[in-house]
TORKERO-13637 format. One line per 2 residues: their letters; for each residue y, z, x of N, C-alpha, C. Coordinates in nm, 3 decimals. Layout:
N
A = Y:Z:X:Y:Z:X:Y:Z:X  ...
***
This chain:
185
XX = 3.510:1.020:1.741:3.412:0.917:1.712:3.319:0.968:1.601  3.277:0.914:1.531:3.219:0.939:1.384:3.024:0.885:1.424
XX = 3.008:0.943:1.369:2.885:0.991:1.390:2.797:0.886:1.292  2.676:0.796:1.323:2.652:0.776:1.243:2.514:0.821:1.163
XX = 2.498:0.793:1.041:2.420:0.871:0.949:2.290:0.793:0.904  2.199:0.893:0.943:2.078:0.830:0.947:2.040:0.774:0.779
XX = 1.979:0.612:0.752:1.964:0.519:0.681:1.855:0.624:0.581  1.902:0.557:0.444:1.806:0.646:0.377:1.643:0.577:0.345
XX = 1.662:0.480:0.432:1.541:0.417:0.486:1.444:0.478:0.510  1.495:0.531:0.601:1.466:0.582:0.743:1.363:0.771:0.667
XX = 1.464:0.820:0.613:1.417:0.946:0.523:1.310:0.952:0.420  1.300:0.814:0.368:1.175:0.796:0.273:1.065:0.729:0.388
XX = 1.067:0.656:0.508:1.004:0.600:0.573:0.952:0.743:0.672  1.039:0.844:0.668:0.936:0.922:0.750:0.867:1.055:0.653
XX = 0.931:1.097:0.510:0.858:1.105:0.423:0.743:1.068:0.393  0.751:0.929:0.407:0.610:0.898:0.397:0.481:0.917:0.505
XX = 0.528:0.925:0.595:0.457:0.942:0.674:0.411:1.056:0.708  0.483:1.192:0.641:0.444:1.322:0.657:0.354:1.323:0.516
XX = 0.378:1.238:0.398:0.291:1.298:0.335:0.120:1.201:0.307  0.151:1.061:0.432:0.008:1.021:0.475:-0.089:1.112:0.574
XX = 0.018:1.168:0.657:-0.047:1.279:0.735:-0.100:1.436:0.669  -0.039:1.429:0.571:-0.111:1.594:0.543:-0.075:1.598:0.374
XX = -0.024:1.490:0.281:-0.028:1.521:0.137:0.113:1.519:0.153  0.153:1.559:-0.003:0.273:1.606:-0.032:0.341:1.759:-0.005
XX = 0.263:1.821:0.009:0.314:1.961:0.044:0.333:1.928:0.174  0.328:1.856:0.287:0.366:1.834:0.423:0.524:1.748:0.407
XX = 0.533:1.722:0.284:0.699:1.658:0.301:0.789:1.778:0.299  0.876:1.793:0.399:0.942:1.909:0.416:1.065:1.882:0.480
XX = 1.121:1.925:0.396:1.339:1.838:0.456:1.337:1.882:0.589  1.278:2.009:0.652:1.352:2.008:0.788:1.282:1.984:0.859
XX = 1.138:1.967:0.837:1.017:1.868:0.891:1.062:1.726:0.928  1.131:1.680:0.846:1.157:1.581:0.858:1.270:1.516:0.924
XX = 1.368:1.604:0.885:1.481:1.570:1.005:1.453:1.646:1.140  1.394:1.726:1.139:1.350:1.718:1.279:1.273:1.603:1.345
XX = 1.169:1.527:1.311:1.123:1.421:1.322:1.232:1.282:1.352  1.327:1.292:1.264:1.412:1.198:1.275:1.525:1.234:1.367
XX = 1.508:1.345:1.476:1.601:1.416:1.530:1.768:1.409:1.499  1.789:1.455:1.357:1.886:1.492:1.287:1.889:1.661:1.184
XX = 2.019:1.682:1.180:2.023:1.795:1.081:1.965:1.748:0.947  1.943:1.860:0.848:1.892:1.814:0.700:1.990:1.793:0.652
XX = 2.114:1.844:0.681:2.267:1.824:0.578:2.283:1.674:0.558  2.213:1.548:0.625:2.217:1.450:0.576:2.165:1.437:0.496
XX = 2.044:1.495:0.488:1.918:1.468:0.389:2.010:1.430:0.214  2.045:1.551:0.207:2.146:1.600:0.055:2.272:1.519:0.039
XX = 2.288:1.427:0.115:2.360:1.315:0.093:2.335:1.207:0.056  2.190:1.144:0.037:2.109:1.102:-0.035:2.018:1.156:-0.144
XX = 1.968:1.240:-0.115:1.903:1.324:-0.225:1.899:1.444:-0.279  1.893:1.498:-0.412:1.909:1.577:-0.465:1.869:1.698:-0.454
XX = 1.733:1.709:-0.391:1.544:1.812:-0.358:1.500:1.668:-0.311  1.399:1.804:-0.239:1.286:1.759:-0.225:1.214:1.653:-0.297
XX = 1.224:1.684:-0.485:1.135:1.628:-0.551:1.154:1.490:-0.584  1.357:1.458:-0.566:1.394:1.346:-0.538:1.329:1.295:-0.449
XX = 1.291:1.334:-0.348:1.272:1.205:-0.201:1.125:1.171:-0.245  1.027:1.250:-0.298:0.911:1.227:-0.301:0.901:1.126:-0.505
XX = 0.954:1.086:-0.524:1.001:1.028:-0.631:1.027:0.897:-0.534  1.128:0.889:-0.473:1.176:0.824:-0.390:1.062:0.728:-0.303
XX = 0.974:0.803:-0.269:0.895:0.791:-0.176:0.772:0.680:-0.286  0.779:0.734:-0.382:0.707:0.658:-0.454:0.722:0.533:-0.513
XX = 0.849:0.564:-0.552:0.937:0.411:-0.604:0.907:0.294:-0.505  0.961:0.367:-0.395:0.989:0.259:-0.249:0.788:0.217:-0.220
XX = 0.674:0.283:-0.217:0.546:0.228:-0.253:0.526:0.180:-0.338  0.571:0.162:-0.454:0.509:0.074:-0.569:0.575:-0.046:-0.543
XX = 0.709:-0.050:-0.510:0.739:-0.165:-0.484:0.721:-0.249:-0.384  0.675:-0.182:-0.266:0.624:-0.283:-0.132:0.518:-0.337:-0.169
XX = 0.398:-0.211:-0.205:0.319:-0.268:-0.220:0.247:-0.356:-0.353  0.310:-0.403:-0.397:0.334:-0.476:-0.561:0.375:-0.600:-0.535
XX = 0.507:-0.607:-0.560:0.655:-0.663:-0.620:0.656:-0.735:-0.474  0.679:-0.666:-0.352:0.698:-0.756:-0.241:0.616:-0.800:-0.156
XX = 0.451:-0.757:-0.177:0.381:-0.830:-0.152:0.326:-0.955:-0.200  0.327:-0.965:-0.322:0.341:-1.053:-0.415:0.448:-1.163:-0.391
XX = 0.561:-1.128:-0.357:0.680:-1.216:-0.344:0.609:-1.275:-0.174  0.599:-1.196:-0.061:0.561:-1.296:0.050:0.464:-1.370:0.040
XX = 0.352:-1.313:-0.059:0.269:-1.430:-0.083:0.312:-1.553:-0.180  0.389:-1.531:-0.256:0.418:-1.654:-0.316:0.521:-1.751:-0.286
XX = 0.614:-1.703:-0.177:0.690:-1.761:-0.112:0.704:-1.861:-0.021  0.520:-1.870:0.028:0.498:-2.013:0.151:0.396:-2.108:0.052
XX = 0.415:-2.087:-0.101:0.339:-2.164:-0.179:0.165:-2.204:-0.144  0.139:-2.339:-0.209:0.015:-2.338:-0.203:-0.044:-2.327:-0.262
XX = -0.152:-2.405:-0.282:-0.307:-2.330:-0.414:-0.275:-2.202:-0.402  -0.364:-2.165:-0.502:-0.464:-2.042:-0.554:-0.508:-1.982:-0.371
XX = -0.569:-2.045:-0.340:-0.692:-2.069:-0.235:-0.595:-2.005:-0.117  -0.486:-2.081:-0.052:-0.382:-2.019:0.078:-0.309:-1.902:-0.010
XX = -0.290:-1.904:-0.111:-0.240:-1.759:-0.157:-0.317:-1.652:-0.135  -0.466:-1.619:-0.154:-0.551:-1.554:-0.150:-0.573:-1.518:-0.013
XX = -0.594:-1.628:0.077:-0.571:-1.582:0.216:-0.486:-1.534:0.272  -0.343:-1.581:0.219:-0.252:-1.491:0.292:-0.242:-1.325:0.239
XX = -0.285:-1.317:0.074:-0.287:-1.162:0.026:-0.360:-1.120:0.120  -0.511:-1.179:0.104:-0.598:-1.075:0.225:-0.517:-1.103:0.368
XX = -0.517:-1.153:0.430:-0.453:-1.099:0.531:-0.307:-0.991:0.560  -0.223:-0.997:0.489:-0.166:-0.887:0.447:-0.247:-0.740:0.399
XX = -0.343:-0.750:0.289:-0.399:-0.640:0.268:-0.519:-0.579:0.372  -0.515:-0.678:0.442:-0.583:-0.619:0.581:-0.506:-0.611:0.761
XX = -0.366:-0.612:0.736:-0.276:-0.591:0.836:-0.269:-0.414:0.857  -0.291:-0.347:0.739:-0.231:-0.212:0.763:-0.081:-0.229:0.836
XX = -0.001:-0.283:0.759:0.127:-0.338:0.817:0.215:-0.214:0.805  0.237:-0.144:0.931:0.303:-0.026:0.874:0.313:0.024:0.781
XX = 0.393:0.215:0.746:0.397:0.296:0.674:0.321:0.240:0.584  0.419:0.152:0.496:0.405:0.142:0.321:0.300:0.047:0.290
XX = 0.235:-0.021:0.363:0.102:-0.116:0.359:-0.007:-0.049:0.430  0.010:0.042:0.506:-0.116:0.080:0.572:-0.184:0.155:0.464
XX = -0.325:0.177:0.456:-0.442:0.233:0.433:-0.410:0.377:0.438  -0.307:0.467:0.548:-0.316:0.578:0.504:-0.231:0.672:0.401
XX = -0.152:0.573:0.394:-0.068:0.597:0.260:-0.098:0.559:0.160  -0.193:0.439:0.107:-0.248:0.451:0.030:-0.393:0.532:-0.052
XX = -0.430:0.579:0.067:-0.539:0.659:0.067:-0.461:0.829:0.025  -0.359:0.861:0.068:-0.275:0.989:0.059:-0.251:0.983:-0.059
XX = -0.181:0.870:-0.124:-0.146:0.837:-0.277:-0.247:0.891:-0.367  -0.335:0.831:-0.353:-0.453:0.827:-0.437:-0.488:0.970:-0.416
XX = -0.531:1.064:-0.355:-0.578:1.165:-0.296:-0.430:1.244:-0.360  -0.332:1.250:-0.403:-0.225:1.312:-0.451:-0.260:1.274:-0.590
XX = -0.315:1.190:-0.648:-0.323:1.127:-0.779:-0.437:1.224:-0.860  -0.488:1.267:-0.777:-0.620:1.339:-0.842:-0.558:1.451:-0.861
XX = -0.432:1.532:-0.815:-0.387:1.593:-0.893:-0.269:1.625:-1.028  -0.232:1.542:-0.985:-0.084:1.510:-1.065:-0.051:1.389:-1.117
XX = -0.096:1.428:-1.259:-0.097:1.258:-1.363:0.002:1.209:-1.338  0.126:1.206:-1.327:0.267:1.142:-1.284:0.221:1.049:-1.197
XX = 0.197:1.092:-1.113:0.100:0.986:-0.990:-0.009:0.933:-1.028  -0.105:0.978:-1.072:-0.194:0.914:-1.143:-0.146:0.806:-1.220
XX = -0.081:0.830:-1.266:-0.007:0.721:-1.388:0.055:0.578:-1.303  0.113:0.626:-1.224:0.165:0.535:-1.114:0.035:0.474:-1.043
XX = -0.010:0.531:-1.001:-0.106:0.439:-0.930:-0.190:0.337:-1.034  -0.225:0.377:-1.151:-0.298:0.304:-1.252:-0.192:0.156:-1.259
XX = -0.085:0.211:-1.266:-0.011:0.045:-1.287:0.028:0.018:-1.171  0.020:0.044:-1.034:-0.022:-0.031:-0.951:-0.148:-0.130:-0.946
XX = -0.230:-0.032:-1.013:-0.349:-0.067:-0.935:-0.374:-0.247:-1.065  -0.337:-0.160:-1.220:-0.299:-0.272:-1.254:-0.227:-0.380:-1.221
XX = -0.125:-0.378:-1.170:-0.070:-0.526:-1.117:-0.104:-0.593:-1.023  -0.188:-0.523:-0.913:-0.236:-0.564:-0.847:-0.356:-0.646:-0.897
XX = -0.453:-0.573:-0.964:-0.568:-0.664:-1.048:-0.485:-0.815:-1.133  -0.397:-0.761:-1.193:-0.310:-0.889:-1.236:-0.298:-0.989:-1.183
XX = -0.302:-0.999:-1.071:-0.208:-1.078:-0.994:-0.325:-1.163:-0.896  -0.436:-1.065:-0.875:-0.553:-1.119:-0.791:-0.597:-1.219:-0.926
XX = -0.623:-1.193:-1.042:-0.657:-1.254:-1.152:-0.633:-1.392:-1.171  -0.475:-1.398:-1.162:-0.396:-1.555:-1.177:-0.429:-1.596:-1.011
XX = -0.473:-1.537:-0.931:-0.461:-1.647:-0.807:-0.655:-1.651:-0.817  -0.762:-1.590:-0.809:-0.905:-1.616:-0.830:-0.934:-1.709:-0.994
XX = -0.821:-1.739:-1.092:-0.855:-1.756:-1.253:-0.889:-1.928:-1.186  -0.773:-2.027:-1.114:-0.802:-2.160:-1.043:-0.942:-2.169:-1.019
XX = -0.983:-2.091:-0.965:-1.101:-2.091:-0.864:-1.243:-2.075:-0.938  -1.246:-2.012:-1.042:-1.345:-1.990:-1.127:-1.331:-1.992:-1.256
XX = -1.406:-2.052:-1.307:-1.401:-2.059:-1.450:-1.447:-1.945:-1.555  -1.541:-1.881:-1.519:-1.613:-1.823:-1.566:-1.511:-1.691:-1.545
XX = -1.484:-1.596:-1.647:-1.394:-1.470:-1.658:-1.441:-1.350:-1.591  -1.603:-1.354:-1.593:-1.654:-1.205:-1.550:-1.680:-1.234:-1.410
XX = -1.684:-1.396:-1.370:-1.647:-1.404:-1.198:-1.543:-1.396:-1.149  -1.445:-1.384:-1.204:-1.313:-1.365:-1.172:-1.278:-1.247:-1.155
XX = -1.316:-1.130:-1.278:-1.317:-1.001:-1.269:-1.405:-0.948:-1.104  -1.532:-0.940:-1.104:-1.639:-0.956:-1.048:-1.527:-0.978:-0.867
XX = -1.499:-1.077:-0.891:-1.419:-1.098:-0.733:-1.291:-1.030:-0.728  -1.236:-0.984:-0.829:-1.103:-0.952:-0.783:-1.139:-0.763:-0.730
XX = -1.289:-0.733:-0.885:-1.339:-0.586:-0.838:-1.354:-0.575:-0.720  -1.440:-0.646:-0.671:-1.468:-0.654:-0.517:-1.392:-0.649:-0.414
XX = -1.322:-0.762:-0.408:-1.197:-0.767:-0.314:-1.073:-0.625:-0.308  -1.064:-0.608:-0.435:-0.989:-0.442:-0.444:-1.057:-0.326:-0.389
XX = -1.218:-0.331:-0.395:-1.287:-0.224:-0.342:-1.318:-0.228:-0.195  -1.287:-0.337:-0.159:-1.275:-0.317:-0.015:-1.165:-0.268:0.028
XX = -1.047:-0.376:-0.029:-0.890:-0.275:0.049:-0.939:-0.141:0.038  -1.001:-0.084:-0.063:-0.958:0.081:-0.066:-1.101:0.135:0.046
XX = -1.173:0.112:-0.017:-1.302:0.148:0.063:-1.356:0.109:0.220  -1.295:0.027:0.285:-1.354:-0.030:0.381:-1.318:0.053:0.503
XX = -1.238:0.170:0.480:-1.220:0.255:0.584:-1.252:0.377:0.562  -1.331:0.367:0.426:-1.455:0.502:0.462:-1.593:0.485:0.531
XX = -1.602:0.347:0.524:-1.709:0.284:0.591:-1.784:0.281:0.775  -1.833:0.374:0.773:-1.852:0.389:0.938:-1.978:0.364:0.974
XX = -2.063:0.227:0.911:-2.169:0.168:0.896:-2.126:0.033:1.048  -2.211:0.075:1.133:-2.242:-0.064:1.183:-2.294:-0.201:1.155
XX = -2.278:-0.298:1.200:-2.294:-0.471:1.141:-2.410:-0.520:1.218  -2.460:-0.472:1.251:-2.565:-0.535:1.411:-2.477:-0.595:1.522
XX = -2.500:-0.720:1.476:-2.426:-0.789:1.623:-2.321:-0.846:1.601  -2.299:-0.850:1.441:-2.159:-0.844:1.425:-2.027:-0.753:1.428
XX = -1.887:-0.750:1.402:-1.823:-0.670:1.433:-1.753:-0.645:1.296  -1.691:-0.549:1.231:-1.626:-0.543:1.110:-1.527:-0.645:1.120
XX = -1.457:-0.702:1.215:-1.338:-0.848:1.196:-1.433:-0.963:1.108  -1.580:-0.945:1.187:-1.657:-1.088:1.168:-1.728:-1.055:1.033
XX = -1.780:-0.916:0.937:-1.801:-0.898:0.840:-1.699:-0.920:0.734  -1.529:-0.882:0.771:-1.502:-0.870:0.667:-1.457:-1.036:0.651
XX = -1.455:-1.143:0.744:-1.454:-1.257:0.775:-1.568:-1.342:0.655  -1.664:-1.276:0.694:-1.739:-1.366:0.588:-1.758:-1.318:0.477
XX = -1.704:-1.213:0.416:-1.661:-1.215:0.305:-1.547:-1.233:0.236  -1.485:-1.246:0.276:-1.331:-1.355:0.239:-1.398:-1.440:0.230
XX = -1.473:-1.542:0.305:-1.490:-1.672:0.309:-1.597:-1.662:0.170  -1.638:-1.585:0.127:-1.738:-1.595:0.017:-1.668:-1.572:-0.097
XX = -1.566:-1.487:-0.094:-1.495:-1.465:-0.177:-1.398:-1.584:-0.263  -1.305:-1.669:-0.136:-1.288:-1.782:-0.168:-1.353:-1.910:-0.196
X = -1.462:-1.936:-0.196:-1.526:-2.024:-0.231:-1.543:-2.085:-0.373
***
């Protein structure tokens, strides 16, 4: 009976997750197939090194979080207005690995050393501004309110979980609630 071989899914999906947990020097082939309770000799049947998977690892983030977030939001149509709500709600799911907050926070925190990444994240971060642009441009006329909201709305995805400020009697669901709702308006 033939054995089957773990998805190379599966190898960049727990890649990633070793290097949200502790950086890139925590991605480690036999770290990792141990995790995936397999030998590494699979590993090298997909990839070349190490430096492949973490290449790998990157490709497979720019594109979730880009290219196919973008595509589920534009896929149930709608104004400007239900597009925007459904981005934020996606960008506030922490929807596993490749959407959560701690991989993007790891990214960035890897970026400050190594322009390659740096570089990558800049045209993330660009398309992402892109894209908030054409769905807030409907909504406002004025260019530096458009900028102005999309700054904003981006500085929360990144920032809102360094934030360990209480609301009074509100709760962070019900803060970040009414600012969406201000946001879209």
């Amino acid at each position: 009976m033939a054995l089957a071989r773990t998805p190379r899914g599966k190898w960049i999906e727990e890649g990633l997750r070793a290097l949200s947990a502790g950086g890139p020097q925590a991605v480690r082939i036999e770290s990792l197939a141990q995790a995936l309770g397999v030998s590494k000799g699979g590993f090298y049947g997909y990839f070349r090194n190490r430096d492949a998977l973490l290449t790998e690892i990157l490709d497979t983030w720019e594109r979730e979080v880009t290219e196919a977030v973008i595509e589920r939001v534009e896929s149930a149509g709608g104004d400007a207005r239900a597009k925007l709500g459904r981005l934020f709600a996606i960008a506030g799911s922490d929807d596993g690995p490749m959407l959560g907050t701690t991989a993007e926070l790891a990214i960035r925190d890897w970026a400050r050393r190594d322009e390659a990444v740096a570089q990558r994240l800049q045209r993330v971060d660009n398309r992402r501004m892109e894209y908030m642009r054409s769905l807030f441009g409907p909504l406002c006329a004025d260019e530096d309110e458009i900028e102005v909201r999309c700054m904003i709305t981006y500085s929360l995805r990144i920032g809102n979980h360094f934030i360990a400020a209480d609301h009074g009697a509100r709760s962070r669901a019900e803060v970040m609630e009414l600012i969406t709702k201000w946001l879209l308006r």
